[in-house]
N, C-alpha and C positions, 0 to 999 in steps of 0.2 A: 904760443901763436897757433889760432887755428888750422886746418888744414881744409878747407872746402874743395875737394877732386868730387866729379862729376863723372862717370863712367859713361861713354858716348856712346847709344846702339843704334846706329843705322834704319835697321829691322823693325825699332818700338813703333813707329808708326805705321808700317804694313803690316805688324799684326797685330792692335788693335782693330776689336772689332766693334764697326760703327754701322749698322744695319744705312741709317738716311746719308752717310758721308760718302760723295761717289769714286772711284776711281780719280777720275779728274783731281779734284781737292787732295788725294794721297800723293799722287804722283807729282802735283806744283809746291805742295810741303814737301819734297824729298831732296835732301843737300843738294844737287846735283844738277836740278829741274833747271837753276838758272845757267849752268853754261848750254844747259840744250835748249832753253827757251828762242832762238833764232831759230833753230829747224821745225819744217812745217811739218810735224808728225801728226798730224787732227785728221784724219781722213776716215771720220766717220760719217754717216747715211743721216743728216737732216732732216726732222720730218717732223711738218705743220698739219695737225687737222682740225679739219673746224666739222660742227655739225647743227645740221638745221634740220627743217623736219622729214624733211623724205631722203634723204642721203647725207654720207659722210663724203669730205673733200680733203683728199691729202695731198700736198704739195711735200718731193724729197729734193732736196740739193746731192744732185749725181754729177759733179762737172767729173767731165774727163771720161765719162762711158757715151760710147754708140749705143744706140737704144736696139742695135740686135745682143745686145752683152748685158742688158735690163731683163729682170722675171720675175714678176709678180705673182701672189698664188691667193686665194681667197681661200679658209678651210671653214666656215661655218661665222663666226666672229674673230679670227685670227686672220693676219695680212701680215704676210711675209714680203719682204725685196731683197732682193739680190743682184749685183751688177760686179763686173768686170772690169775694173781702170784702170786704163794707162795715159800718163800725163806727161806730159814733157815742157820743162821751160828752158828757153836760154835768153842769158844776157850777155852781152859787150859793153865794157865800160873802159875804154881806151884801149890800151893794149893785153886785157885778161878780159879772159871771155870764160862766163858759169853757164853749167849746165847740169842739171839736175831729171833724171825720169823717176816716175814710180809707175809701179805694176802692183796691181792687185787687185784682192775681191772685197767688197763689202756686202754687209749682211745685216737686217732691220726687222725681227717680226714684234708685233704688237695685237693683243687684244680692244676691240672695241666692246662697247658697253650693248650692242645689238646685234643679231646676225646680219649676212652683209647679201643682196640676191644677187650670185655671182653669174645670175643669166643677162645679167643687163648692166656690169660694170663699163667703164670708159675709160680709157689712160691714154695720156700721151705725152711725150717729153719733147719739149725744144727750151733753148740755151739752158741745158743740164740741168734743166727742172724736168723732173716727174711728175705730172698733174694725174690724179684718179679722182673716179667720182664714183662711187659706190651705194649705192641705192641700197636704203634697210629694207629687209624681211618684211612681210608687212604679218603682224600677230606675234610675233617675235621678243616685243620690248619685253625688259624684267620689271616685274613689280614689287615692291615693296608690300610688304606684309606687316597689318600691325599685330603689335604683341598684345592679348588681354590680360 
């Protein structure tokens, strides 16, 4: 009779290295993900941009920061955000009542593909959107080069 044992390592999948596999996908493959999958542990910095021809438009989901706890920083083509949240929910559901806060920072920098003129950006946050409008550099684009 055969014997088929399978030695179990936890580990195999966090150290596998997979350059395009994110965090994310390691962490929801991990034993463990589905008794934590109720807790809202995602509180990371959301962020939409679009781009047209004379500026970029970034929209971040920041719920749960004051916008004096918001910092934006332009360095050339790099946009940094930074915010500060504290969130608080409570429920009652007959006689047991939840309540849950978190505290913390988040933190978001990205390159754009042009420099950004940080004399004339715009931002402004209402219902825990960060809207910016970032106006390109003007002479700034990168060009492609062909090869002979």
């Amino acid at each position: 009779m055969a014997n088929n044992v399978t030695r179990y390592d936890p580990m195999r999948e966090l150290m596998r290295f997979d350059p395009f596999r994110s965090l994310d996908d390691i962490v929801r493959d991990f034993p463990l993900a589905s008794a934590l999958r109720g807790l809202d542990v995602d509180r990371r910095l959301r962020v939409d941009v679009t781009d047209s021809e004379h500026d970029y438009v970034v929209k971040a989901d920041i719920p749960g920061a004051r916008k004096e706890d918001i910092r934006v920083s332009v360095d050339g083509n790099v946009v940094s955000i930074s915010a500060t949240v504290q969130n608080e929910q409570q429920q009652t559901s007959g006689g047991t009542i939840y309540s849950e806060r978190y505290t913390g920072a988040q933190f978001r920098s990205f390159s754009l593909p042009q420099e950004v003129d940080d004399t004339r950006t715009a931002a402004k946050y209402e219902d825990g959107v960060l809207h910016l409008t970032l106006p390109k550099k003007p002479g700034t684009a990168r060009k492609q080069i062909a090869i002979q």
